[in-house]
C-alpha positions as CSV (number, residue, x, y, z in Angstrom):
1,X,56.6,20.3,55.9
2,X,60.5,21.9,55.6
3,X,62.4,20.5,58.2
4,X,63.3,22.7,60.7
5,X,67.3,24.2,60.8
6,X,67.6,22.5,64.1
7,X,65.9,19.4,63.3
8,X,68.2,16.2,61.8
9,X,67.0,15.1,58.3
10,X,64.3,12.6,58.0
11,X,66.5,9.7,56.6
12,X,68.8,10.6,59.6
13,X,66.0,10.7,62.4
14,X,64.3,7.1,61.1
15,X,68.0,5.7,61.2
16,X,68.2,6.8,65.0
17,X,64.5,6.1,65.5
18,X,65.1,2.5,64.2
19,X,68.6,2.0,66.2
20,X,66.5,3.3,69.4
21,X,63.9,0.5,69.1
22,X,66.4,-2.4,67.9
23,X,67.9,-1.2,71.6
24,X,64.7,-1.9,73.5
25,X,65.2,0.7,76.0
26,X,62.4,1.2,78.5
27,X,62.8,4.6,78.6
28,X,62.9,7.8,76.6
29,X,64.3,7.2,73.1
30,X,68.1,8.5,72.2
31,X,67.3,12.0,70.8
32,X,64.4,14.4,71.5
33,X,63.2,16.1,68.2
34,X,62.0,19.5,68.9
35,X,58.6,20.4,69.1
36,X,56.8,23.3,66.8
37,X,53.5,24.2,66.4
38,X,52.9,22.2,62.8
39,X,54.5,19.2,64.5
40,X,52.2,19.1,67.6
41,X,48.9,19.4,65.3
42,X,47.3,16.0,64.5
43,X,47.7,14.2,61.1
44,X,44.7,14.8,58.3
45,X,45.3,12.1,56.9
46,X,43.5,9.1,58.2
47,X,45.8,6.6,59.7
48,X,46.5,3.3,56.8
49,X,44.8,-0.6,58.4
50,X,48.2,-1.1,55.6
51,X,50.5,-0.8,58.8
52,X,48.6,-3.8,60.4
53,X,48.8,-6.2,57.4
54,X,52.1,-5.3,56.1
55,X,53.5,-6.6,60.4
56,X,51.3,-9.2,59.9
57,X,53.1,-10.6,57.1
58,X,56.4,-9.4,58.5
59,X,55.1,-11.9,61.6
60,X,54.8,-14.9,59.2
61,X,58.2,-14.2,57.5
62,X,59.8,-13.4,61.2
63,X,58.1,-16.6,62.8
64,X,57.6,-19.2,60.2
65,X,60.3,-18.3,57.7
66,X,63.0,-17.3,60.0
67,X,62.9,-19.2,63.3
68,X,60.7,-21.9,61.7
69,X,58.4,-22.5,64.2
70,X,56.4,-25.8,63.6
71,X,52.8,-27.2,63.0
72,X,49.9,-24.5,65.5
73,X,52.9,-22.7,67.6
74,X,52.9,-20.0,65.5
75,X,49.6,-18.7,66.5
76,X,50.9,-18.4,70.0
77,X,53.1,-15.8,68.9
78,X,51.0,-13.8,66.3
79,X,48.5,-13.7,69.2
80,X,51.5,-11.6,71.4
81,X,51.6,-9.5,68.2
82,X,48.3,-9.0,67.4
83,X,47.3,-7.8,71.1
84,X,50.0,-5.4,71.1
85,X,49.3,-3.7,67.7
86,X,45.7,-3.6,69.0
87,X,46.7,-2.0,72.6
88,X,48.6,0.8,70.5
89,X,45.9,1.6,67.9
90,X,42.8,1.5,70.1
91,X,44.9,3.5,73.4
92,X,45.4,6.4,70.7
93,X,42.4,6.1,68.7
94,X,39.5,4.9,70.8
95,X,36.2,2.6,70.2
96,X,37.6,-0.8,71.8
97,X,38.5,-1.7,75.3
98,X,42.3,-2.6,74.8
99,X,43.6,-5.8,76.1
100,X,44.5,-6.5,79.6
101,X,45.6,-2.4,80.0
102,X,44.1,0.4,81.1
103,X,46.4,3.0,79.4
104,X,45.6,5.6,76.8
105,X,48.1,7.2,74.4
106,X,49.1,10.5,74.3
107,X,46.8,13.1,72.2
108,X,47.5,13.4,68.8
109,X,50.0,10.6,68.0
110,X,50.4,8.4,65.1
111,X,48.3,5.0,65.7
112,X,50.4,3.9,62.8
113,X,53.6,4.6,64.6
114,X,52.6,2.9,67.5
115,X,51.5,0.0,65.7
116,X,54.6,-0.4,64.3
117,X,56.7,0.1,67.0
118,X,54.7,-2.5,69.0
119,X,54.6,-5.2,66.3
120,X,58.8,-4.1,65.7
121,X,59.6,-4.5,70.1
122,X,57.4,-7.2,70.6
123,X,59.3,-9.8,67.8
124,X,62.5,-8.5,68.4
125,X,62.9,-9.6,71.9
126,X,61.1,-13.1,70.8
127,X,62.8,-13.3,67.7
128,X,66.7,-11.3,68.0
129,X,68.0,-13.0,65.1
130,X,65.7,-11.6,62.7
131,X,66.7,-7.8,63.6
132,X,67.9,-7.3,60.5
133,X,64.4,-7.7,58.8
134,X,62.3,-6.3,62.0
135,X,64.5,-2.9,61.2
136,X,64.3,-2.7,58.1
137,X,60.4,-3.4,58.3
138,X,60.1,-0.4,60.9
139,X,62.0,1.5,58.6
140,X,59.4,1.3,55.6
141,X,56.4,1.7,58.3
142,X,57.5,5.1,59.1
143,X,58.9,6.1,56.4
144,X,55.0,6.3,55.6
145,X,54.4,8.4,58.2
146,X,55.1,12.3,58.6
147,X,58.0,12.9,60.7
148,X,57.2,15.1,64.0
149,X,55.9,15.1,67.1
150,X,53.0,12.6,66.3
151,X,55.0,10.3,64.7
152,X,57.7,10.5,68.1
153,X,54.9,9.9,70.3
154,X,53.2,7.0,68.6
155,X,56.3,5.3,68.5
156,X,56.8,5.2,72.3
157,X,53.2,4.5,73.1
158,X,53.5,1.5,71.3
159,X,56.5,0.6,72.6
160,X,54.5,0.8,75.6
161,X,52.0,-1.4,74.0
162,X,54.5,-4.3,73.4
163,X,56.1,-4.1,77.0
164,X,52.8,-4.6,78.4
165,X,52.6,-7.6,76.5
166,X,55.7,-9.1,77.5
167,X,55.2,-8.5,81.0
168,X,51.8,-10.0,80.9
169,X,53.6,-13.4,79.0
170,X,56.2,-13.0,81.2
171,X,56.7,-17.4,82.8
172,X,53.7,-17.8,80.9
173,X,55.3,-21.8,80.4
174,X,56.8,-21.4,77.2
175,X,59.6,-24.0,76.3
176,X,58.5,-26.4,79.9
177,X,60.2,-29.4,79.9
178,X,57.3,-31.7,79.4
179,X,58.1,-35.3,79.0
180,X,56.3,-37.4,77.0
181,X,57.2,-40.9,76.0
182,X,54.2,-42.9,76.0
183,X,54.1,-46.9,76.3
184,X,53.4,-48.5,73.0
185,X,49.4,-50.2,73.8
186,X,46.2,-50.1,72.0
187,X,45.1,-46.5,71.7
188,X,48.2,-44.9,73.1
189,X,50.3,-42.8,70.6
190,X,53.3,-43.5,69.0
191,X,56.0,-42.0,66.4
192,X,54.6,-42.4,62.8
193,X,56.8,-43.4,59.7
194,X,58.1,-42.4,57.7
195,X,60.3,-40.1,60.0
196,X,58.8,-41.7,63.4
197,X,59.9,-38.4,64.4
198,X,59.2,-37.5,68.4
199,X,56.5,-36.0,69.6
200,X,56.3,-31.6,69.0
201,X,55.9,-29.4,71.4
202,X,54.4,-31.1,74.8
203,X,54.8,-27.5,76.4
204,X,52.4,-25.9,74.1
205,X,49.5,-27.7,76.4
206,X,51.0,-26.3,79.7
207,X,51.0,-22.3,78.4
208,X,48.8,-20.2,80.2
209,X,46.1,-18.8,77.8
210,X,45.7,-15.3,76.8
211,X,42.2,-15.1,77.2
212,X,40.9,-17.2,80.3
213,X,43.3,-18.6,82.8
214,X,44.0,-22.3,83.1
215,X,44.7,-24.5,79.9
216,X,42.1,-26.9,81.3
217,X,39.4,-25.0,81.1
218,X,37.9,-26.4,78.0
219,X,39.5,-29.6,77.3
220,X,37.1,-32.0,76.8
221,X,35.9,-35.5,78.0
222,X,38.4,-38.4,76.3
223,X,38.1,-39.5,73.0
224,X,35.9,-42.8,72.4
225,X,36.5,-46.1,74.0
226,X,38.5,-48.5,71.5
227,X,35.7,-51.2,71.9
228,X,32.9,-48.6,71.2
229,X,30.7,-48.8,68.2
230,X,31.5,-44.4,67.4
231,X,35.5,-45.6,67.4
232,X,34.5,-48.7,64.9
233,X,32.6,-45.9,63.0
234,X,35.1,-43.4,62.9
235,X,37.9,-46.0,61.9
236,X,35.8,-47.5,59.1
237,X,35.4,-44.1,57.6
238,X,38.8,-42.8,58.0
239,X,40.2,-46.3,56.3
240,X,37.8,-46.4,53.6
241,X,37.9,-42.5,52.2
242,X,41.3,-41.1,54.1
243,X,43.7,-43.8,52.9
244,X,46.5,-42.8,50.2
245,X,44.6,-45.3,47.0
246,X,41.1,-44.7,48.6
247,X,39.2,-45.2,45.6
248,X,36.1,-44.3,47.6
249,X,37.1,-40.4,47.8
250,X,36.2,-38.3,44.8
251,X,38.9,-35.7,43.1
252,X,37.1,-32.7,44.7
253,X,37.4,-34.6,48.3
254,X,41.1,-35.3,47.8
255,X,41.6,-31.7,46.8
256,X,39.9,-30.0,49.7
257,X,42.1,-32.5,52.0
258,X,45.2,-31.1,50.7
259,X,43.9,-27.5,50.5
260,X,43.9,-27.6,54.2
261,X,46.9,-28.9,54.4
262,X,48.7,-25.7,53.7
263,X,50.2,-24.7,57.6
264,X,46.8,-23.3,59.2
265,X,48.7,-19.9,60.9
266,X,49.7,-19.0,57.9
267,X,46.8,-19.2,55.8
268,X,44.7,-17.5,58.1
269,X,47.0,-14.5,58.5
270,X,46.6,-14.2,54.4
271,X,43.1,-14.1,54.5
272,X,42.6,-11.3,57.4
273,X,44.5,-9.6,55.2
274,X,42.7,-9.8,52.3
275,X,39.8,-9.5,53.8
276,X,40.4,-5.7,55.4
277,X,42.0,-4.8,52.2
278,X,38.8,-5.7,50.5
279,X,36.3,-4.1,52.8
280,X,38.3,-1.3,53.4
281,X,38.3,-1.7,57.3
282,X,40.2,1.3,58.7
283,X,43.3,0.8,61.2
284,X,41.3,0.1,64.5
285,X,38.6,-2.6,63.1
286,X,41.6,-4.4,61.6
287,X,43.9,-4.5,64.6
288,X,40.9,-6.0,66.2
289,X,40.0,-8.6,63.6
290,X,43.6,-9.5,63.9
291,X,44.0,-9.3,67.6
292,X,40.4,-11.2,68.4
293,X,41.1,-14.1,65.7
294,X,44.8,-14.7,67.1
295,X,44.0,-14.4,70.5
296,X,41.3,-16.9,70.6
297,X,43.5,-19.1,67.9
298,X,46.6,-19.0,70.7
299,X,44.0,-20.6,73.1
300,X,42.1,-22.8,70.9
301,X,46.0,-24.3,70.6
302,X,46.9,-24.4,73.8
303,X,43.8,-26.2,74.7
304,X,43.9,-28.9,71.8
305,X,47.9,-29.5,72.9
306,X,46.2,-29.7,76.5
307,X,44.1,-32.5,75.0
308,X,46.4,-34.3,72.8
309,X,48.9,-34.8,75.5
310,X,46.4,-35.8,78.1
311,X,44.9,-38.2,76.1
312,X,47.9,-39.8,73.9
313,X,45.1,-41.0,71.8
314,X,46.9,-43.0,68.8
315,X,46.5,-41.7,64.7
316,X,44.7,-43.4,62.1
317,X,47.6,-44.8,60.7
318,X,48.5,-47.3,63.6
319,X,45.0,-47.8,64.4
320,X,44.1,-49.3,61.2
321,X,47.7,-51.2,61.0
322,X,46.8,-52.5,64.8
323,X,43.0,-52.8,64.4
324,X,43.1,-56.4,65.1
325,X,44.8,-55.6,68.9
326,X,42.0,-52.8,69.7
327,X,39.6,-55.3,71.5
328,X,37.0,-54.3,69.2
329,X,35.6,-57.2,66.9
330,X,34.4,-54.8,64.4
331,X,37.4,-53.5,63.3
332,X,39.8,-55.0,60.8
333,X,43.3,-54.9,60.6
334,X,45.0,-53.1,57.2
335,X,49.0,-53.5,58.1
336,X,50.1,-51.9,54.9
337,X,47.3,-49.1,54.8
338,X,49.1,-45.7,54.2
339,X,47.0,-42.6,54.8
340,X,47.2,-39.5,52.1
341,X,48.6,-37.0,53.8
342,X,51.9,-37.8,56.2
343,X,50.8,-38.2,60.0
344,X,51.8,-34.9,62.0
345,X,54.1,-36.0,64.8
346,X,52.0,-35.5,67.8
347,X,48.5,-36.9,69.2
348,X,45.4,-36.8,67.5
349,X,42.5,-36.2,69.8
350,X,41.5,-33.0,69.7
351,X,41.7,-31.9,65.7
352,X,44.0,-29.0,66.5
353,X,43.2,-27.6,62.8
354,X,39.0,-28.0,63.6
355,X,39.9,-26.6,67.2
356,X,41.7,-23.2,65.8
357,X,38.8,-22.6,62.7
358,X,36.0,-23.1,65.0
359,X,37.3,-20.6,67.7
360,X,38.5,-18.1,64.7
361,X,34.7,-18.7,62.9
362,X,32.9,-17.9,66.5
363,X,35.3,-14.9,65.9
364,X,34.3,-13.7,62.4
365,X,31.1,-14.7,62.9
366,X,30.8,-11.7,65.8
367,X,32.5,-9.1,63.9
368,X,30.5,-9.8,60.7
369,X,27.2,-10.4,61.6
370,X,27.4,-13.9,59.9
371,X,28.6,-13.0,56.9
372,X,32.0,-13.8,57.1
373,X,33.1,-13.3,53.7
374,X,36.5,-15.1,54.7
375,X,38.8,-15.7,51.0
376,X,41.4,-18.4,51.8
377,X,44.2,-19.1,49.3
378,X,46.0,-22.6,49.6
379,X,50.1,-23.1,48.1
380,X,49.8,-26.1,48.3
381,X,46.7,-26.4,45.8
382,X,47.4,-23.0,44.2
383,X,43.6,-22.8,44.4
384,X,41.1,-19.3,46.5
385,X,37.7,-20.4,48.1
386,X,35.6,-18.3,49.3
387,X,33.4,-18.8,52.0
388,X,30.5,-16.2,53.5
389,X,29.2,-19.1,56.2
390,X,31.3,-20.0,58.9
391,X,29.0,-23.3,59.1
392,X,30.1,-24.6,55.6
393,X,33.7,-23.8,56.4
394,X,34.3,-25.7,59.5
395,X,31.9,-28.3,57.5
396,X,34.5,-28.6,54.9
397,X,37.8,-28.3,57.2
398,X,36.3,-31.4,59.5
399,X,35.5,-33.0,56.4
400,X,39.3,-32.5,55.1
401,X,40.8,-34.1,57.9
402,X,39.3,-37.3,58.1
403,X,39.6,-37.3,54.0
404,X,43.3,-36.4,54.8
405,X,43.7,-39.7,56.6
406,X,45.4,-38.1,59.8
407,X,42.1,-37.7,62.3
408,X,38.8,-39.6,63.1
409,X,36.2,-37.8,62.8
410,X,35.1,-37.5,66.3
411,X,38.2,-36.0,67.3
412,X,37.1,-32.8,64.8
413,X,33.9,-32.4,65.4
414,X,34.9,-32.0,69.2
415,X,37.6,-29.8,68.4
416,X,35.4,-27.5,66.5
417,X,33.1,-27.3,69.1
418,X,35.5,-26.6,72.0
419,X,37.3,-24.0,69.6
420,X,33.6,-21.9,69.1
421,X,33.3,-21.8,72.8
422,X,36.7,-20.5,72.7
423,X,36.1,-17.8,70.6
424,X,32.8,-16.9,71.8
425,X,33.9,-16.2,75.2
426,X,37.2,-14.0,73.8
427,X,34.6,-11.8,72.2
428,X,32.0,-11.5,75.3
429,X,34.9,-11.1,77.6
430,X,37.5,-9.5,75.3
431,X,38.1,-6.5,72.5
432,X,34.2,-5.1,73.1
433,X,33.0,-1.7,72.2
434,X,34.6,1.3,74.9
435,X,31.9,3.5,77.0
């Protein structure tokens, strides 16, 4: 379409359009493009899913490469992403309930506009440092995306979109100060060489979920009693095949343990990706997939740091080092045992990792119909598996963990229970079919 005399050029208008948004004004953006009959008809092109993947990796590079957030907390934050991208697609185009909002956009804007303006407002005010790269992402959303009316109105719906968001996780408990300095004992956690770094993130337990309202709401019972005969089990195991010379685990084991190693978020935000790009799932589906797999991964987290800092429960590595102060005669003592993958500096019981896949499998498993069809892709390996049952995968991931040498098993079988209950209830309760 020509531009009209009166109208600035395109380059000109996305430079403003993107200045407007880096401004994060509530109100009406800084220039008012004039309205024409072409302008005000809707798109006939169907809107691109590409505008949801492409912020999803801009997420990643935003929240992991830029700011560096460690170990599970970046699902916290791709779940505030995800539910805003999914408020402005499904308010304009319909199908879903949205999230916690009642509004609907405006007729005949750009779902892709106000996806990316939600995605752009909602990590800028998180993430301010990473402007530069949030801008210039905006930039090549809607440079996609015919300028006009639709376009202009998309943009502030999802601006929309993202406030609602922030206001919702508005002293949410983010960044608490939660001490946590444990006394050395039997069964109680403590820093792990080689770093014996401190403990990360205590807070992350106290953050009020997105999708149900107390972070105690699923945690579970405590983890076995150090004289039991299920800790003696578990301990066994995890010394025999988890420890760094195990000569008990076979070369596939030791490759699934570090295939799961690669950072969890991450990995998963790669493989929703894939997924819609290989089923072709058009703009609304994949905001939901996104939005119902994050959301129920930001609670699964919450609740495992809930756990993990109630409980203190100590990590293979001491336990098998201290076996011979546990009170248990059936456990052995192995002071030099090292375990194969470096302990992660925080608590182990619940498996945060087991926790997350079995709330985002109770997920897929919804939106599917079982056949998942989930294709993950591991750098630390440099090795794809597929898998179409969500069974088999939490199978293998509990299996990882304990081959890892970082979690007893009983700690991820729990977790992966607690984190299907999670999930289920996000979709009874949560991104369900409109009328």
């Amino acid at each position: 379409m020509d531009t009209p005399p009166s109208s600035p050029s395109s380059r000109t208008r996305r430079r403003t359009l993107a200045a407007g948004l880096a401004a994060l004004t509530l109100g009406a953006l800084p220039w008012a493009a004039p309205s024409t009959a072409a302008q005000d008809q809707p798109s006939r092109t169907s809107p691109d899913a590409r505008v949801v993947t492409d912020w999803s990796r801009t997420a990643v590079d935003v929240v992991a490469g830029d700011a560096r957030r460690p170990t599970a907390e970046p699902f916290l934050w791709y779940g505030f992403v995800s539910a805003a991208v999914y408020n402005a697609v499904v308010g304009i185009e319909g199908r879903y309930t949205p999230y916690k909002w009642h509004a609907r956009g405006p007729r005949h804007a750009s779902s892709e506009a106000a996806a990316a303006a939600a995605a752009h407002r909602v990590l800028l005010t998180y993430f301010p440092a990473s402007e530069a790269r949030l801008d210039k992402a905006l930039a090549a959303s809607l440079d996609r995306i015919p300028d006009g009316a639709a376009e202009e109105r998309g943009v502030r719906f999802g601006q929309r979109a993202a406030d609602r968001i922030i206001e919702l996780r508005e002293h949410d408990g983010r960044g608490a100060d939660v001490p946590f300095a444990p006394e050395p004992a039997p069964g109680v956690w403590r820093p792990a060489p080689p770093g014996n770094s401190a403990a990360v993130n205590p807070w992350l337990g106290r953050v009020r979920p997105m999708t149900f309202d107390s972070p105690d709401r699923f945690v579970p019972g405590p983890p076995p009693a150090l004289a039991s005969k299920r800790y003696a089990r578990d301990l066994a195991e995890v010394r025999a095949v988890g420890g760094k010379d195990s000569t008990e685990r076979t070369p596939w084991q030791t490759e699934t343990a570090r295939f799961f190693s690669d950072p969890l978020p991450q990995q998963f935000q790669r493989a929703y990706a894939d997924h819609v790009t290989r089923h072709g799932l058009d703009i609304v589906d994949a905001a939901r997939l996104f939005a119902a797999a994050n959301t129920a991964a930001a609670d699964a987290t919450i609740t495992t740091w809930n756990a993990k800092f109630r409980y203190a429960y100590w990590r293979p590595l001491h336990a098998i080092r201290l076996a011979d102060t546990d009170g248990n005669p059936a456990t052995e003592a192995d002071p030099a045992w090292e375990p194969l993958l470096r302990t992660p500096p925080y608590p182990e019981y619940i498996g945060g990792h087991c926790a997350n896949d079995g709330a985002v499998m109770a997920v897929l498993d919804r939106l599917t119909g079982g056949d998942i069809d989930l294709r993950l892709t591991s750098a630390v390996t440099g090795t794809t598996r597929t898998y179409t049952s969500s069974a088999d995968f939490n199978r293998d991931v509990i299996d990882a963990r304990v081959w890892s040498g970082i979690h007893f098993r009983t700690a991820d079988v729990v977790g992966s229970r607690v984190g299907a209950r999670i999930g289920d209830r996000t979709m009874d309760h949560y991104f369900r079919p409109s009328g």
